[in-house]
C-alpha positions as CSV (number, residue, x, y, z in Angstrom):
1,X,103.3,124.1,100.6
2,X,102.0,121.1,99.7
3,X,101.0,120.1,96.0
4,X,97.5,119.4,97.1
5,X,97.1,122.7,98.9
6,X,98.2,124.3,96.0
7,X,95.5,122.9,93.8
8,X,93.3,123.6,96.0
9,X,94.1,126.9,96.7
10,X,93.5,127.5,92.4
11,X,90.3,125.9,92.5
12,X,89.3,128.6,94.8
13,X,90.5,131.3,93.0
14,X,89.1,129.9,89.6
15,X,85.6,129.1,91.0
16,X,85.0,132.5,93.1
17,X,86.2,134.2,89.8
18,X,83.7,132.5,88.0
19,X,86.1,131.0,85.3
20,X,83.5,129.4,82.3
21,X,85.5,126.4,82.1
22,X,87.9,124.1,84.4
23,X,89.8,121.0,83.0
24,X,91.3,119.0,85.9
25,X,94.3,116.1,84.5
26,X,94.2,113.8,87.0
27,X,93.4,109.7,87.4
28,X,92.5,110.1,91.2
29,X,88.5,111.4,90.6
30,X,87.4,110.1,94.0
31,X,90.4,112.8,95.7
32,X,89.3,115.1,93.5
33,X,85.8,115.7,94.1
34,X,86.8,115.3,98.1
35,X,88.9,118.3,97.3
36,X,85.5,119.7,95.3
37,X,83.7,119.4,98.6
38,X,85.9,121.1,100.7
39,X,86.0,123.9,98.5
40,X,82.2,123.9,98.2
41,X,81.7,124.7,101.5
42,X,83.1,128.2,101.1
43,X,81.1,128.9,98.1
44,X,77.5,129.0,99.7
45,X,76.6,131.1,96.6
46,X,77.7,129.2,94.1
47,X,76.1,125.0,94.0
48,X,78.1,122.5,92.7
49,X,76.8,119.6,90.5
50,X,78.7,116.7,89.5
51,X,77.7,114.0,86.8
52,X,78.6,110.1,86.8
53,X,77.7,107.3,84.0
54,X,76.2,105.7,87.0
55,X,74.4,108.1,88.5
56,X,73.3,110.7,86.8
57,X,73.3,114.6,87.9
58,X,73.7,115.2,91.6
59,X,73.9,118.1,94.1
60,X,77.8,117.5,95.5
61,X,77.1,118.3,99.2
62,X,74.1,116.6,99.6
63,X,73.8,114.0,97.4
64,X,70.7,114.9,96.1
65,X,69.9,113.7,92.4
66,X,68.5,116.7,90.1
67,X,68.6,114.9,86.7
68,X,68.2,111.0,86.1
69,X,69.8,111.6,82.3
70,X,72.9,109.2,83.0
71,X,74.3,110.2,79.5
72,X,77.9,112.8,79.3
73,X,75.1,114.4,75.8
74,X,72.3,114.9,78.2
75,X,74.4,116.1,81.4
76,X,75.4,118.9,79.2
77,X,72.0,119.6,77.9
78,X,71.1,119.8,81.1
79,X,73.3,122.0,82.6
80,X,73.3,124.5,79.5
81,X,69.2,125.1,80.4
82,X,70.1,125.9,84.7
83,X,73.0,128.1,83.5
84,X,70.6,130.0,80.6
85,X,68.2,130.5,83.6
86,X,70.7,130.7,87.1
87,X,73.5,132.5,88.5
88,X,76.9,130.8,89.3
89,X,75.9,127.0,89.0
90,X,78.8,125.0,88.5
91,X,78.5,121.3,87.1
92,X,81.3,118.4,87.3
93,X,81.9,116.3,84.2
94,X,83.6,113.1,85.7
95,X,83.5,110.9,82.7
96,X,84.3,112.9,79.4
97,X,85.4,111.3,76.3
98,X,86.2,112.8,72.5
99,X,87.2,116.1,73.7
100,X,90.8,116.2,72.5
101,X,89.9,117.0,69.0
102,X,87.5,119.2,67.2
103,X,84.7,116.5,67.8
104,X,80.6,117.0,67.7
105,X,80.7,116.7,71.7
106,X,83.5,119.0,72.0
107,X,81.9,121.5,70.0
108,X,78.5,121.0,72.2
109,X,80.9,121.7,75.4
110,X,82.1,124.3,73.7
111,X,78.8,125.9,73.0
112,X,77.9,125.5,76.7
113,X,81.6,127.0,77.9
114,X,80.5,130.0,75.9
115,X,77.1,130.3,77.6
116,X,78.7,129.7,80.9
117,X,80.7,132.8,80.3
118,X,77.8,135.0,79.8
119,X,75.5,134.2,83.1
120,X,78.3,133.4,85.7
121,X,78.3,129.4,85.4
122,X,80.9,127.0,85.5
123,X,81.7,123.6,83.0
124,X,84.6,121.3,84.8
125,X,85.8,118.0,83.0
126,X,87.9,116.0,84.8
127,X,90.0,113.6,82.4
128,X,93.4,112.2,82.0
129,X,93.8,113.6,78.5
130,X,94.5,116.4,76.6
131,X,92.1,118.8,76.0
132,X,91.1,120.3,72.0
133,X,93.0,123.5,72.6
134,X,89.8,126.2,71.0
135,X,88.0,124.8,74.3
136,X,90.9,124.7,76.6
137,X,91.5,128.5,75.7
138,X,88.0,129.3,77.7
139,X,89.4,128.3,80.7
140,X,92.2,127.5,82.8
141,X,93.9,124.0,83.3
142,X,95.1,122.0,86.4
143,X,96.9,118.7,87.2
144,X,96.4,117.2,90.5
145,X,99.6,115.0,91.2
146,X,99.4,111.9,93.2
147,X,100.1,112.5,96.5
148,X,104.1,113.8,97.3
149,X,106.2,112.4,100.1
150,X,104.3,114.7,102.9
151,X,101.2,113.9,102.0
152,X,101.5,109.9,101.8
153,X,103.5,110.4,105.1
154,X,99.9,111.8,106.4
155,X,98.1,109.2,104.9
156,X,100.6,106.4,105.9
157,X,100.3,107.8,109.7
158,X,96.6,108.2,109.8
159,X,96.2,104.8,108.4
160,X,99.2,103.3,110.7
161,X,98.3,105.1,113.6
162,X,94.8,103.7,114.7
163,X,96.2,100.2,115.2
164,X,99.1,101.4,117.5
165,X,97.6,100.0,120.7
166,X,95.7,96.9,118.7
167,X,99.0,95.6,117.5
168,X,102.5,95.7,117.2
169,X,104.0,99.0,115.0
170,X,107.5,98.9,114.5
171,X,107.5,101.0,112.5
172,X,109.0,104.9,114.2
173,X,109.1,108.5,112.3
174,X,112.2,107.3,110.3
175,X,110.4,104.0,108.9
176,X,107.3,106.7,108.2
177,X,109.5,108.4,106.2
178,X,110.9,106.1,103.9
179,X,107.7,104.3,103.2
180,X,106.5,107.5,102.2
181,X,109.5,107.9,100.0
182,X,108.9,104.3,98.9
183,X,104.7,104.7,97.9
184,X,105.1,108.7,96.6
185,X,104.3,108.3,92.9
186,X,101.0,106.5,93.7
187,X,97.6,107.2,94.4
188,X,96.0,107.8,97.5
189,X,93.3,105.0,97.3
190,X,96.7,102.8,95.8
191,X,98.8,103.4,98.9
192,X,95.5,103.0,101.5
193,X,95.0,99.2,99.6
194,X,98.7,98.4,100.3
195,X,98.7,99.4,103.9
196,X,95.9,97.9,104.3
197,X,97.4,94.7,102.9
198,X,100.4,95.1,105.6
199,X,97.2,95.9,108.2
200,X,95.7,92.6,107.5
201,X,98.8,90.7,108.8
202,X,98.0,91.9,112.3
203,X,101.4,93.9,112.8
204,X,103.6,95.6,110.8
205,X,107.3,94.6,110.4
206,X,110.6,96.8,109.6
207,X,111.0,93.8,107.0
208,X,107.4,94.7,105.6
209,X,109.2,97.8,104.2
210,X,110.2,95.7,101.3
211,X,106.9,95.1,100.8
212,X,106.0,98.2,100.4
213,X,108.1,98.0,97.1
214,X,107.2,94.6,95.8
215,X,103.3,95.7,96.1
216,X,104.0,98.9,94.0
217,X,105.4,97.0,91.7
218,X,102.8,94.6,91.3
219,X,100.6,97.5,90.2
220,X,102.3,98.9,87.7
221,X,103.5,95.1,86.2
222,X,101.6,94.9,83.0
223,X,102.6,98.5,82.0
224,X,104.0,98.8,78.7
225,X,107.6,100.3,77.8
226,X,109.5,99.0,80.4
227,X,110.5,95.3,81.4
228,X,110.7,94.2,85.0
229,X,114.2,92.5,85.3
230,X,113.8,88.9,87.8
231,X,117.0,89.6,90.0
232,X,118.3,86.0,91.5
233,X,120.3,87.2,94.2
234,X,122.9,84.3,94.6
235,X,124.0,84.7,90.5
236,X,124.9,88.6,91.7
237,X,128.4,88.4,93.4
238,X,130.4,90.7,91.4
239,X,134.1,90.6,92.2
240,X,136.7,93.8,92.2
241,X,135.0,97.2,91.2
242,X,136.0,98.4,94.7
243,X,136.0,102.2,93.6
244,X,132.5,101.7,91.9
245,X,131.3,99.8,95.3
246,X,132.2,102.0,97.4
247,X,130.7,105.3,95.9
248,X,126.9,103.1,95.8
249,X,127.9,102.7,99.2
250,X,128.1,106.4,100.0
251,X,124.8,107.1,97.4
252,X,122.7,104.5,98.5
253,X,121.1,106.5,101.5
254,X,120.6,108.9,99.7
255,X,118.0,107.6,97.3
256,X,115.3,107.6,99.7
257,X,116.7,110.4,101.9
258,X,114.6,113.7,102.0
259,X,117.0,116.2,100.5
260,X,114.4,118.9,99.8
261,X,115.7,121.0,102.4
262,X,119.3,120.7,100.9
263,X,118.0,121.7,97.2
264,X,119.7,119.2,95.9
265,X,117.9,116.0,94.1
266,X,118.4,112.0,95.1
267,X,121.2,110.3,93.1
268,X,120.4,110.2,89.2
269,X,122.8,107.0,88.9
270,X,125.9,106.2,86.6
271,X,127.2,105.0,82.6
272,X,129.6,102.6,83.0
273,X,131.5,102.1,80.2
274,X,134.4,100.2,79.2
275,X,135.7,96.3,78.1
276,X,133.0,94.4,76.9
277,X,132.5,91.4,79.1
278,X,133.9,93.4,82.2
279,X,131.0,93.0,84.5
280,X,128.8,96.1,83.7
281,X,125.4,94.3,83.1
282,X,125.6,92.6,86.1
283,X,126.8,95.0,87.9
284,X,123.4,96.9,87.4
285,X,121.4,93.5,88.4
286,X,124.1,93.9,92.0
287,X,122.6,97.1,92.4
288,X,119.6,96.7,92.7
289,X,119.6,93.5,94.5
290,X,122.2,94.7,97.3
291,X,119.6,97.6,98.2
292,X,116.5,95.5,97.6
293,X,115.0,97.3,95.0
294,X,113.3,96.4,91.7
295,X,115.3,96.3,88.5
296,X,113.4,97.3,85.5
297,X,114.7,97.3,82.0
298,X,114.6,100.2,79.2
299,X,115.2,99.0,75.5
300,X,115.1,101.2,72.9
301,X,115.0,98.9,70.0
302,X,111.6,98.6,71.5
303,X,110.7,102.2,71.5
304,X,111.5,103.2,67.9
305,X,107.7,103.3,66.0
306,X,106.7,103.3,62.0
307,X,104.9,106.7,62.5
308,X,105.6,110.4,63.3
309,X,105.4,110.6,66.8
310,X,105.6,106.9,67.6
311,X,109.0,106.6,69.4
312,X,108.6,110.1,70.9
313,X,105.2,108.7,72.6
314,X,106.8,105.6,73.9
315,X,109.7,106.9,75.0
316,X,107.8,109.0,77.7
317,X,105.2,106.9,78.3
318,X,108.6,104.3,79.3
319,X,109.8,107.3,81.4
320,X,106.3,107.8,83.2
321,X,106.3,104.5,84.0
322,X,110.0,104.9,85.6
323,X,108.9,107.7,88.0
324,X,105.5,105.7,88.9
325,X,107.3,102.6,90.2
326,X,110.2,104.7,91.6
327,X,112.3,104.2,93.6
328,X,114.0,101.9,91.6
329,X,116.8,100.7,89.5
330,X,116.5,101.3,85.8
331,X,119.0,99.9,83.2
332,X,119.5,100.5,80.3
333,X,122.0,98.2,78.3
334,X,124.1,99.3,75.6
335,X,122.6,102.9,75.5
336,X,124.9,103.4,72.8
337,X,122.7,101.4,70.3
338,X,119.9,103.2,71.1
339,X,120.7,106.6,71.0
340,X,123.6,106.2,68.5
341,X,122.1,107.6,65.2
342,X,121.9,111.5,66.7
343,X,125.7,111.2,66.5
344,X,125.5,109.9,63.0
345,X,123.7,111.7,60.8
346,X,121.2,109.1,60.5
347,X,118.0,109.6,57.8
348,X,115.6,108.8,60.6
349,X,113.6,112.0,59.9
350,X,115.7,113.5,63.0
351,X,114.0,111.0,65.3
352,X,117.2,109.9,67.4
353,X,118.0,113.5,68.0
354,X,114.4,114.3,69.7
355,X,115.1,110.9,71.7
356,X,118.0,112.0,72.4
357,X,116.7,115.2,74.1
358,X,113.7,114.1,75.6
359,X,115.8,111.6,77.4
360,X,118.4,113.7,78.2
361,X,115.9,116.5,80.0
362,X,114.1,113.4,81.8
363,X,117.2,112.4,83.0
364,X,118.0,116.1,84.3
365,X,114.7,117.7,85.3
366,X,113.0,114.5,86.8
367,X,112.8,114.1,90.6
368,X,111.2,110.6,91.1
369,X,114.1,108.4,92.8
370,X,114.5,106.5,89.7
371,X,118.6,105.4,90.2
372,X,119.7,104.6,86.1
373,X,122.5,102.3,85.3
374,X,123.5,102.9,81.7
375,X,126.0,100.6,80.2
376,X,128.0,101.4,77.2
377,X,130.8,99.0,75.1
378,X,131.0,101.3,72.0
379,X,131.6,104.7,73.4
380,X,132.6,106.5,70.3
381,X,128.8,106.4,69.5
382,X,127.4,108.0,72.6
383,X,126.3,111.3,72.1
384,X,128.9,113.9,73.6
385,X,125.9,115.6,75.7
386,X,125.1,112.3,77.7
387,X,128.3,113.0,78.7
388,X,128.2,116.3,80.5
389,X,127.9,116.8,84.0
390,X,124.5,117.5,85.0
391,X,123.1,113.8,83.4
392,X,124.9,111.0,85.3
393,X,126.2,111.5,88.8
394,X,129.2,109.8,87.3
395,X,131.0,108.1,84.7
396,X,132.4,105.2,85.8
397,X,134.9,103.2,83.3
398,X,135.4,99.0,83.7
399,X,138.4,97.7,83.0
400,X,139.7,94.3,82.6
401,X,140.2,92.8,86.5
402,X,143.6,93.4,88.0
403,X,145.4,90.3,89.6
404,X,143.7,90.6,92.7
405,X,140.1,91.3,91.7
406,X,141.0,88.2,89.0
407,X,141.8,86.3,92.0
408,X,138.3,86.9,93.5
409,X,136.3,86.2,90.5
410,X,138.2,82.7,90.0
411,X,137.2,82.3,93.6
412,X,133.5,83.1,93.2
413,X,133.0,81.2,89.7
414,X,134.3,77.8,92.0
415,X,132.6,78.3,94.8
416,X,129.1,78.5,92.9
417,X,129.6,75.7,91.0
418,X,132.2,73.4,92.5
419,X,131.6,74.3,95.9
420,X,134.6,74.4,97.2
421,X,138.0,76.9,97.5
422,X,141.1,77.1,94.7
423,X,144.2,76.2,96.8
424,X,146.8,78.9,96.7
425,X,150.0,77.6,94.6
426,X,146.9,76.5,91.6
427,X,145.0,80.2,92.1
428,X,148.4,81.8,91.7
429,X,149.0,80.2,88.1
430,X,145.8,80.7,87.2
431,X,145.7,84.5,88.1
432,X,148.8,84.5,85.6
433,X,147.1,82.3,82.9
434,X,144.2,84.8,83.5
435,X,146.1,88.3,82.6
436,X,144.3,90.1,80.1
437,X,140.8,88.4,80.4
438,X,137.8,90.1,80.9
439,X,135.3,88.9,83.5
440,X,133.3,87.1,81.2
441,X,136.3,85.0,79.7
442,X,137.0,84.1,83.5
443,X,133.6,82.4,84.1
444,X,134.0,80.6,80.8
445,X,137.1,78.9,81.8
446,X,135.6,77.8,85.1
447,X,132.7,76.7,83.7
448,X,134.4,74.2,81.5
449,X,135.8,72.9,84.8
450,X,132.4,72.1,86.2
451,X,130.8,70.6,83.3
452,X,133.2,68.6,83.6
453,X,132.7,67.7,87.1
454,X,129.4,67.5,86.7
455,X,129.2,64.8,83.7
456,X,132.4,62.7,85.5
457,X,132.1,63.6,88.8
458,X,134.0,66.1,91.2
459,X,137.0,63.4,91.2
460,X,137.8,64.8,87.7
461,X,138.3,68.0,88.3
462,X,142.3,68.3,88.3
463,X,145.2,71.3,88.3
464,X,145.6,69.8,84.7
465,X,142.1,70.5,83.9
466,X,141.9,74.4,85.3
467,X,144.7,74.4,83.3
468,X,143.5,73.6,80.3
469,X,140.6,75.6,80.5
470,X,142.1,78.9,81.0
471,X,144.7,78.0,78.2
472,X,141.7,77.1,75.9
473,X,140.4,81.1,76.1
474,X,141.6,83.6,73.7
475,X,140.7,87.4,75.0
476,X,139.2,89.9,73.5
477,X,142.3,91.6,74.5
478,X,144.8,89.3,72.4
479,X,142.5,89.4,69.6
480,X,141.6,93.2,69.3
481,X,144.3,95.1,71.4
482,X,143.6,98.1,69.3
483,X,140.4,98.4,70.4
484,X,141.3,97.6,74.0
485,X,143.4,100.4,74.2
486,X,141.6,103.1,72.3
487,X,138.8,102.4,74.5
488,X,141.3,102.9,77.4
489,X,142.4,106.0,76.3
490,X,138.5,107.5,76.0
491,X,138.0,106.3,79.6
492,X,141.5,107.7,81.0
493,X,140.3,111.3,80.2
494,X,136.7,111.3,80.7
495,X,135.4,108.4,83.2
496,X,136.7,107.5,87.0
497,X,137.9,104.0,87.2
498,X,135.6,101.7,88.3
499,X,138.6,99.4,90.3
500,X,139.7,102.2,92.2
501,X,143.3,101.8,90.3
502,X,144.8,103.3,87.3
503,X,143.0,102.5,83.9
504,X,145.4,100.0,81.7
505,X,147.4,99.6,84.5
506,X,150.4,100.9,82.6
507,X,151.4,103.5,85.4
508,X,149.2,105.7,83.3
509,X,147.5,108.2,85.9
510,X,143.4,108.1,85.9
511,X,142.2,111.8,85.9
512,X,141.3,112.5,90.0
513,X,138.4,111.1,91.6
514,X,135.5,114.0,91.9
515,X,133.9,112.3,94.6
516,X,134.0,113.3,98.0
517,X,135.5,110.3,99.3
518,X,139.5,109.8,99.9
């Protein structure tokens, strides 16, 4: 059953059982009052009014005005005297305001609620906010959600199919479906603008699927709480991590995939944790790039507030904005920073540990196709219930590159920016110079190289001067091999290894993939 016929199906039931007042949370009044209509028609005992700032008081069905008084005051007025002197009138508040609280309106809806009750009449406010609960307990509540993926894959069709024989559709029943998985999370007249848009272009494209993403985007852009990320796609080659690689490989089609039927939810995403400087920042920007999907960024230095409440409010407002522009890549850098002081007793009032838990259920309990890439350096500060199985689809740990995927990185850093291939006998010695850095200490030694060859020209670059570059860099793990290794041994018992080979490379066994894949 669909999430519309649902609420419709309740709206039925309240209004036939004369219930004094209905509040509707929802953004989408135009869908709303089509669903009002439908439902109207069934009642022929039982007229519906509805009220606009524009327009006054009208008769739903027929349009017909009954009261001038354009004013939310007067509309109530009004429809306090018909229900004092008629049976089972039912009026539609479209435009409410100050009724969270124990306000002067909100105690004149009130009043009118409890004269509703006594002759068979009907108040209903729709509104997008909370409702003050001595008025809420008169009635009954609904929320009508945007449309799910069944419903936009009606609307996308209806709206699609007219133009079949005007021009060319390439879009077939599997291309239906993922654009529906793509708009779900939107509204109805939201997701009829964008087609629309594709409409205009006088065909539509398997390409213009990625439009589909880059217009929902564009809508929710000036949204607070989260940061869209700009993803430059030829800055994103990101060299070894074969074992990390290869399980997006076997999630991404399952992000958009309807799984319904299966009972289980699209993939929730992965912490990587590990060496600093290791790749795992950029390996979130890879992501989303590889399977052209926006990157947005959650910081929660940003979401902590002054007040009582504040970071609680901002945190799920950040969330809500997550599932709205779904699907999409969120990342969240160094999550250990910002959910650290749960795990340390910190005199925040206890505001890290609600955080904590609101994020933690979000992360769990949420369906929108929201794929999160945590990264995490420090992981003695990560709370041990981000941890549990049930959060991340998997814990992933990076470790400094092994020969070969050193090997590749050298070769990627070069090519960018001298354009050009390492020949062999010099990629060998510098694989060995190389042993013990991270990613990060890599692309600083080859970038010495090419500022060079950019200030005195590509006939400077020399074996000497690779050389010298890589001899110039002093690790993190030459510096702080303590903290190398103890950060090793955390990832050797609780994460899968990014590589695909054994953490440290000691001979130490990782702990057994639990992937599916051999």
């Amino acid at each position: 059953m669909s999430d519309t016929k649902e609420f419709k199906e309740a709206l039925t039931r309240y209004l036939k059982a004369r219930i004094p007042f209905i509040s509707i949370r929802s953004a989408e009044r135009a869908r709303v009052l089509d669903i009002f209509k439908d439902v109207a028609s069934s009642l022929s005992n039982a007229p519906i009014f509805v009220h606009t700032l524009s327009q006054g008081t009208k008769e739903l069905l027929t349009n017909r005005s009954v009261s001038e008084d354009r004013s939310v005051v007067g509309a109530v007025d009004y429809a306090s005297q018909q229900i004092a002197q008629r049976q089972n009138l039912s009026f539609i508040l479209t435009e409410v305001a100050d009724i969270e609280d124990d306000t002067p309106f909100s105690r004149q809806l009130l009043d009118a609620v409890m004269l509703a009750a006594e002759h068979g009449g009907v108040l209903i406010v729709i509104t997008t906010k909370p409702v003050w609960g001595q008025l809420q307990r008169f009635g009954m509540s609904l929320v009508l959600s945007p449309p799910n993926e069944d419903e936009m894959l009606e609307i996308i069709r209806e709206q699609v199919g007219a133009y079949r024989n005007q021009f060319p559709i390439e879009w077939d029943a599997a291309d239906e479906r993922q654009a529906a998985a793509i708009l779900a999370g939107i509204s109805q007249i939201e997701a009829e603008n964008i087609i629309a848009t594709l409409l205009a272009n006088g065909r539509i494209t398997k390409d213009d699927l990625r439009e589909l993403m880059l217009a929902k985007d564009r809508i929710f852009a000036d949204i607070s709480g989260i940061e869209r990320v700009q993803v430059r796609g030829e800055e994103l080659n990101v060299g070894g991590l074969g074992g990390l690689k290869a399980w997006l490989d076997r999630e991404r089609p399952l992000l958009t995939a309807d799984l319904r039927e299966r009972g289980i939810r699209p993939p929730r995403g992965c912490l990587l944790v590990g060496v600093p400087g290791c790749g795992k920042s950029l390996s979130a920007k890879a992501i989303a790039h590889n399977w052209s999907l926006p990157l947005y960024r959650l910081d929660f230095s940003t979401i902590y507030g002054q007040y009582l409440g504040q970071s609680e409010g901002r945190l799920k407002d950040a969330l809500a904005t997550a599932d709205h522009v779904a699907p999409c890549v969120l990342w969240i850098d160094e999550i250990e920073k910002g959910l650290a002081g749960a795990t340390q007793g910190s005199l925040d009032g206890g505001t890290s540990s609600r955080l904590v838990g609101q994020f933690l259920y979000w992360l769990q309990e949420a369906r929108a196709r929201v794929f999160v890439v945590a990264t995490a350096n420090d992981v003695s500060r990560l709370p041990p219930e981000l941890l549990r199985r049930g959060r991340f689809d998997e814990v992933f740990f990076v470790d400094l590159p092994t020969p070969d995927e050193r090997r590749e990185i050298i070769n990627i850093y070069a090519r960018r920016g001298l354009k050009k291939e390492i020949p062999d006998p010099l990629m060998q010695e510098l694989v060995d110079l190389s042993e013990g850095f991270a990613g990060s200490d890599i692309e600083s030694a080859v970038r010495e190289v090419v500022k060079e060859a950019y200030l005195r020209g590509d006939q400077a670059v020399s074996d000497d001067l690779f050389r010298r570059s890589f001899q110039n860099v002093v690790p993190l793990s030459k510096t702080s091999p303590e903290q190398i290794e103890a950060i090793r041994a955390w990832g050797r018992e609780r994460a899968v290894p990014a590589s695909g080979q054994p953490i440290g490379g000691s001979g130490v066994q990782a702990r057994p993939r639990r992937s599916v894949l051999s």
